[in-house]
C-alpha positions in Angstrom: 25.5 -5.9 2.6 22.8 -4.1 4.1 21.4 -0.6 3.7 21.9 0.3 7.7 20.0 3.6 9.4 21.4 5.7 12.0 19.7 4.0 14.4 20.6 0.4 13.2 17.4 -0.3 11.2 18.1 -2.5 7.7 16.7 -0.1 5.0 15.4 -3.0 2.3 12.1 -1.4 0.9 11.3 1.6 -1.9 7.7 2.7 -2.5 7.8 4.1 -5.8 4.9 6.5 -6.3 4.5 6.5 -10.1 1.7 9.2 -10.2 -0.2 11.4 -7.9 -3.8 11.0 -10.0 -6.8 8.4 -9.1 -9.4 7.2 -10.6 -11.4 7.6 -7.3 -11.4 10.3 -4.7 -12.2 8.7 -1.6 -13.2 10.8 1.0 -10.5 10.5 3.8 -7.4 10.6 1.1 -8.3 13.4 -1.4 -10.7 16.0 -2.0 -13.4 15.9 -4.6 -11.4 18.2 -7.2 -9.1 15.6 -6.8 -5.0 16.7 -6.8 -4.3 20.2 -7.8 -2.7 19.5 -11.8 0.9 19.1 -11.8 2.6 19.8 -15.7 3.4 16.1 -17.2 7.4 17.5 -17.2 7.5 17.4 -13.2 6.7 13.7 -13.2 9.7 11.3 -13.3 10.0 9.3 -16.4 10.2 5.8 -16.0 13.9 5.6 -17.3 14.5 8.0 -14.3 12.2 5.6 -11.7 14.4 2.1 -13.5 17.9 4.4 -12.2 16.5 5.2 -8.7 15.9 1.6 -8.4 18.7 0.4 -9.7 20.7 2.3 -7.7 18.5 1.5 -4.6 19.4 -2.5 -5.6 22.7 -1.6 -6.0 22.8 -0.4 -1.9 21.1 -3.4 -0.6 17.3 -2.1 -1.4 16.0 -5.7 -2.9 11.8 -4.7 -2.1 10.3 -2.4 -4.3 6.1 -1.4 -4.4 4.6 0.5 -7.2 1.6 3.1 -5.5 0.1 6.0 -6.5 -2.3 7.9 -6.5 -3.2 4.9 -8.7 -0.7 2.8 -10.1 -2.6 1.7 -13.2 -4.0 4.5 -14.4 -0.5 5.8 -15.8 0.1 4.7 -19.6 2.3 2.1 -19.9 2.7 0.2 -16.4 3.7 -3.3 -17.7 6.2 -1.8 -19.7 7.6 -0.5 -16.2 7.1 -3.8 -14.0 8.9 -5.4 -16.9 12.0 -3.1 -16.6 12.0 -2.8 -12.9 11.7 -6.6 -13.1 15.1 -7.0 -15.1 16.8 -5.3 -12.1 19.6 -7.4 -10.9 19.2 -7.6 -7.1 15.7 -6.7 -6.5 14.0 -9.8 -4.8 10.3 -8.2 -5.1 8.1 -5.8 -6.9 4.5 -5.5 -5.6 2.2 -3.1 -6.3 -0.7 -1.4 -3.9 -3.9 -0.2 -6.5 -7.4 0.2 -5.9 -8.2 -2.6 -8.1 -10.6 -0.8 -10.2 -8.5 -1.5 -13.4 -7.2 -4.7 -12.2 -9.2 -7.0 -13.9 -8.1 -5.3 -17.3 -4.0 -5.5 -16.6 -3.8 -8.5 -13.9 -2.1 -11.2 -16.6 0.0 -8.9 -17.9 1.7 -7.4 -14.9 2.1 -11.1 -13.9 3.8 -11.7 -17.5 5.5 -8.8 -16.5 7.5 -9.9 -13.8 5.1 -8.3 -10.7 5.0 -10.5 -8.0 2.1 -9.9 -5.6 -0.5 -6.5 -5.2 -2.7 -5.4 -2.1 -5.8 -3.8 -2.9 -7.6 -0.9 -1.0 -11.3 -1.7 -0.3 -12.9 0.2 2.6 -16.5 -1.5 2.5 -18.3 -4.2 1.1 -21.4 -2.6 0.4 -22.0 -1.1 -3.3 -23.7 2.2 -2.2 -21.3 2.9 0.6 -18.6 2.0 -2.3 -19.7 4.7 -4.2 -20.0 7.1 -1.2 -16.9 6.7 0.4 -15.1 6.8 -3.4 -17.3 8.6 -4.8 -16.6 7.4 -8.4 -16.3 3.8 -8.1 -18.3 0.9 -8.6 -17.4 -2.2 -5.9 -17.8 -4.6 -8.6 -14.9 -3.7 -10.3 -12.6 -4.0 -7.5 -14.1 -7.5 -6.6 -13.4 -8.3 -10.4 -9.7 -7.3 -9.6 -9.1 -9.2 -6.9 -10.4 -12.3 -8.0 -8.4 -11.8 -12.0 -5.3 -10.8 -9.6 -5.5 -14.5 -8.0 -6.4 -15.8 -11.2 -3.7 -14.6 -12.5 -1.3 -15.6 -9.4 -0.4 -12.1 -8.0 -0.5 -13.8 -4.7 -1.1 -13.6 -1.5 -3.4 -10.9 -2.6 -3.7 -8.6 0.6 -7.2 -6.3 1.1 -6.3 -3.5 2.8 -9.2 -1.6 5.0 -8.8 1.8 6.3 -10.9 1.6 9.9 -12.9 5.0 10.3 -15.2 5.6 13.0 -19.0 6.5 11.5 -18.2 5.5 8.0 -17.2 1.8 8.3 -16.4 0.6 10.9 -19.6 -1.6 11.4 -18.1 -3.3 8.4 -15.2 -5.0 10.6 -16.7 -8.1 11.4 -17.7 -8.7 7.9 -14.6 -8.3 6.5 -13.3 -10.7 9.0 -15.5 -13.4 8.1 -14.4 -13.5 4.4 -10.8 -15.0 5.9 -12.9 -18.3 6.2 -12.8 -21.0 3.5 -15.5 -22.3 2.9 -17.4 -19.3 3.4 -19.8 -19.4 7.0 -23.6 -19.3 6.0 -23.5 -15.2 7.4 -21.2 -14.5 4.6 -21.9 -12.4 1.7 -23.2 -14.2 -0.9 -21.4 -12.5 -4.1 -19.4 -15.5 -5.8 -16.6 -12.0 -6.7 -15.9 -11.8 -3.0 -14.9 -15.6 -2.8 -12.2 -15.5 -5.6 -11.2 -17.8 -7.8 -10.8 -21.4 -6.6 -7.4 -23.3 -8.1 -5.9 -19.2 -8.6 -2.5 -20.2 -9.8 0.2 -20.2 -6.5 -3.2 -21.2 -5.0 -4.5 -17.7 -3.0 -8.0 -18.1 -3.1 -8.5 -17.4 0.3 -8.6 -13.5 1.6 -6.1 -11.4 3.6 -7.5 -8.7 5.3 -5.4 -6.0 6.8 -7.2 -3.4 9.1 -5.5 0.0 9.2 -5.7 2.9 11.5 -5.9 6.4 9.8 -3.8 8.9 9.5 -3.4 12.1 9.8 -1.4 13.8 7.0 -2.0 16.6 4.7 -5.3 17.8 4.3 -7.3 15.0 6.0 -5.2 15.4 8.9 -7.9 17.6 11.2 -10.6 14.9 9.5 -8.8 11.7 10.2 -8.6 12.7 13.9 -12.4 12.5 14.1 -12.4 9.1 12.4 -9.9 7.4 14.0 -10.4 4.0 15.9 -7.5 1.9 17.6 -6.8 -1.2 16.2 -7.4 -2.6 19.9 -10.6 -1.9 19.7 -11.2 -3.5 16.0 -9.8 -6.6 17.7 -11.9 -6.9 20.4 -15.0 -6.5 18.2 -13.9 -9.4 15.5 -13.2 -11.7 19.0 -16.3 -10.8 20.7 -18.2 -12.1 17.8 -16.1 -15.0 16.0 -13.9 -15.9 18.4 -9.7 -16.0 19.8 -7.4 -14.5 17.3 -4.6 -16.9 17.0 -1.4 -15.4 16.0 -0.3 -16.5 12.5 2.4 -15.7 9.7 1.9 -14.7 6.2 5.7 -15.3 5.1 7.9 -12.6 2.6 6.6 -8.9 2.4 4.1 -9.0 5.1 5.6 -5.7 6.5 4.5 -3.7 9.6 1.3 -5.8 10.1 0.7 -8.2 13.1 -1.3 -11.4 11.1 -3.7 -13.3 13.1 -6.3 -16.3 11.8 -9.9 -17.3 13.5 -9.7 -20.7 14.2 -11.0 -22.6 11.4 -10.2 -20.0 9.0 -7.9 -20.3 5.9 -6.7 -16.3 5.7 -5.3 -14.1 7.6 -5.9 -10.9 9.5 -3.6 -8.5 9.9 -3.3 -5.0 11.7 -1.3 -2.2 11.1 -0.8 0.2 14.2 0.9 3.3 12.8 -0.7 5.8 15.6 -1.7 3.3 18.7 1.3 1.3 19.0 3.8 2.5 16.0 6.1 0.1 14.4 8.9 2.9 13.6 11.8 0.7 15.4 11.6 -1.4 12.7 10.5 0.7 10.1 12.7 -0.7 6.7 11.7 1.8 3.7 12.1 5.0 1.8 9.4 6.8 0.1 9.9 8.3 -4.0 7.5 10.6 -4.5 6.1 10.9 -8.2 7.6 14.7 -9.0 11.3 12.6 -7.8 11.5 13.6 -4.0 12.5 10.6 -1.7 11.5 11.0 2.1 12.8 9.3 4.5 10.1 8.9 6.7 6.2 9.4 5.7 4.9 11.4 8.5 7.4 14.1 8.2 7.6 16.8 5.5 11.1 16.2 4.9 12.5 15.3 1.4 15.7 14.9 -0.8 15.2 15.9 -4.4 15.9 13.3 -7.2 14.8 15.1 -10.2 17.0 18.0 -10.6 20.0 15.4 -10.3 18.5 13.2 -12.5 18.0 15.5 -14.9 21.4 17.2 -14.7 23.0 14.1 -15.8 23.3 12.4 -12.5 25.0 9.2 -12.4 23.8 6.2 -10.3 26.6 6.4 -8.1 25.4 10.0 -7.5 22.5 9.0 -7.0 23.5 6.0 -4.2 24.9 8.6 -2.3 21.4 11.1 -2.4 19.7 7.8 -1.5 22.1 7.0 1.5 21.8 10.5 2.8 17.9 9.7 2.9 18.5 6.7 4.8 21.3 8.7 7.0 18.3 11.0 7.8 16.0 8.5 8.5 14.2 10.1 11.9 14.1 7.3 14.8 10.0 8.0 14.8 7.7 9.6 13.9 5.8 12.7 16.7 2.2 12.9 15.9 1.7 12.0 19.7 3.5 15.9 20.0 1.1 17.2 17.2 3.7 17.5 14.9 1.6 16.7 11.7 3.2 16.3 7.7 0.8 18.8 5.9 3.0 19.7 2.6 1.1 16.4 1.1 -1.7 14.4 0.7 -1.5 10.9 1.4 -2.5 10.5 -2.5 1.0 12.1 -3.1 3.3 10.0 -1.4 1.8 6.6 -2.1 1.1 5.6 1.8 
């Protein structure tokens, strides 16, 4: 039976936040310092995460993805995939990471039980890789993606935060790598090409362009960087040609997917500020300290832990999550500057 809203929505998708840290602190989601330190106690174990899912499944919740801060830099991920996985009633685990790690865990998670990840890369250029993360090293990302469709995590989706003076010249170039074969004006790096015969197949990329958002800290920031998907559009068409609407099949979420003609991938856009999606917004939002929100741009939250900890039991804790979805705001209001600022993005898990 579905997991109905107030407003008739079918709530079928958990984002579990396992941990608030990163590996990288890129410039429009966290500061420098990085998050403030949070004691090791306040962060749900993963036996708490397996009940909040399971009791999630147990509602109708079959979708759950694994975010962060960074997924994978948390001890003892496969060990969680692989419980999560065991889950009766859960159709799909997928995780969102930066990929940095990837290379290093990508058979495993498979083994696991993990069905598909997206990966965050903002630029294709090595020193503007390092600027805009300012820790990482864009080879080790690319190595991700490609062991991720080695490995058959597929379709692997490359997700690309648009932001006005820091890339988004880049647009165009990231639209070209949805060809296959690659066009003569494509990079040249064999990493950005993936892995041809990637098990599931998934050689080919799917890029997803994203608007920014303002939330927490960035929120002032983001407002200088932000460029409508519109006009990412129109840039991609003016240069390569019609956008031809196209599907991407299960999990492909609030994005609209398009393909150049000629091209094997997609591209997808995701319009969270120009033309929001919240009418058919389908998920709640488990913070890594054990608050689940019902909507990610509002401040509002149900606490988990303390119940979990008092010896909750899952049908107590179906009944916390079905007063989350019960509260479930009909949209979001940053077009009446009502801005989140009690997180970071990096907090939540996007």
């Amino acid at each position: 039976m579905p997991c109905l809203d107030s407003f008739n929505r079918s709530i079928s998708y958990l984002r579990v936040s396992v941990t608030d840290r990163c590996n990288l602190r890129c410039v429009y989601c966290m500061s420098a310092e990085g998050v403030p330190w949070r004691p090791h106690d306040e962060v749900l174990r993963y036996e708490e995460i397996e009940t909040v899912v399971r009791a999630a499944a147990e509602l109708g919740i079959g979708k759950v993805r694994l975010t962060g801060g960074e997924p994978l830099v948390r001890l003892g991920m496969v060990d969680l995939v692989a419980m999560l996985a065991r889950i009766p009633g859960l159709d799909d685990l997928a995780m969102t990471t930066n990929g940095i790690l990837l290379a290093r865990y990508a058979e495993e998670l498979r083994a696991a039980g993990l069905r598909r990840v997206n990966v965050s890369l903002d630029t294709l250029r090595s020193e503007r890789f390092r600027r805009i993360t300012r820790l990482g090293e864009l080879s080790d990302t690319l190595e991700g993606i490609a062991a991720a469709k080695q490995a058959g995590l597929v379709p692997v989706k490359v997700n690309t935060v648009v932001i006005r003076g820091l890339n988004d010249d880049e647009v165009v170039d990231f639209a070209r790598l949805t060809y296959a074969p690659p066009p003569a004006s494509a990079p040249h790096s064999p990493q950005l090409w993936g892995v041809r015969g990637a098990r599931g197949g998934g050689g080919e990329w799917h890029v997803r362009f994203i608007e920014v958002m303002p939330l927490g800290n960035n929120a002032d920031w983001a407002g200088n960087g932000y460029v409508p998907m519109s006009e990412v559009r129109e840039r991609i068409e003016e240069e390569l040609g019609e956008l031809i609407p196209a599907r991407l099949g299960d999990g492909s979420g609030p994005a609209r997917y398009y393909r150049l003609p000629g091209a094997q991938g997609t591209i997808g856009f995701i319009t969270p500020i120009s033309e929001h999606f919240c009418y058919q917004c389908n998920r709640l939002r488990l913070t890594a300290d054990g608050k689940l929100r019902p909507c990610l741009l509002s401040d509002y939250e149900i606490d988990l832990r303390t119940p979990l900890r008092r010896g909750a039991t899952i049908e107590d804790i179906k009944h916390l999550i079905a007063e989350a979805v019960h509260a479930k705001p009909e949209r979001h209001h940053l077009s009446e500057q009502v801005i989140p600022r009690g997180r970071a993005m990096s907090e939540i898990g996007g």
